[in-house]
N, C-alpha and C positions, 0 to 999 in steps of 0.2 A: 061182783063188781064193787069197788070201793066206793067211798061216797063223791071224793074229789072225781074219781072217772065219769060219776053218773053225773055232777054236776055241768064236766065239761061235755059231756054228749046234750046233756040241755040245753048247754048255752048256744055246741056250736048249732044242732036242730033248731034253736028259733034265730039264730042269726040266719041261717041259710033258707030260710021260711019269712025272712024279710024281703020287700021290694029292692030295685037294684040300686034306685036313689036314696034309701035306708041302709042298704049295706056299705053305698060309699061313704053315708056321712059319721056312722060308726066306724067303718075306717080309716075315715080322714080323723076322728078323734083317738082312735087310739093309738095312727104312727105320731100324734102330736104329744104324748106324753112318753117323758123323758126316759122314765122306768121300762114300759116296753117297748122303746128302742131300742134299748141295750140288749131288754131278754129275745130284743128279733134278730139282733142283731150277732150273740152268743148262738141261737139257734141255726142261724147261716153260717155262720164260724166252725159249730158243730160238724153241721152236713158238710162242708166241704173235705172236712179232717177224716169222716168216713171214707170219702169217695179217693184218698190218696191212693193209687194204684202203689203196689209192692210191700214190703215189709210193714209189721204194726210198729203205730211211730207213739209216743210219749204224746198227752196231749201240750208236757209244756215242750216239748222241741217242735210239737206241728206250727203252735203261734210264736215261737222266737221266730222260726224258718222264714214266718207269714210276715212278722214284721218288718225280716231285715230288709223281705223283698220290699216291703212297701217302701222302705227309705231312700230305694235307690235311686 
């Protein structure tokens, strides 16, 4: 196990070893920073692009695809 894997098995074990009203207010702090909104948000972006039923698609044609819908 690499050092980054062990660190994040650490991090998520005592996050998930926190109380409930501890774990919302770590994450209510971290959807508040701008950084990992983005990396949550590329992460959601990710998985959807897995789950495209049919052919393997280009990641830059999955989000051209993704954006025109959104303009519509």
């Amino acid at each position: 196990m690499s050092g980054a894997i062990a660190v994040s098995e650490v991090f998520y074990a005592a996050f998930r070893s926190l109380a409930r009203g501890q774990r919302e207010r770590v994450l209510g702090r971290l959807l508040r920073d701008r950084d990992i909104q983005e990396d949550l948000f590329d992460l959601a972006l990710i998985d959807r692009a897995r789950r495209v039923k049919g052919r393997a698609m280009d990641a830059r044609v999955f989000f051209k695809r993704l954006a025109s819908k959104a303009s519509h």
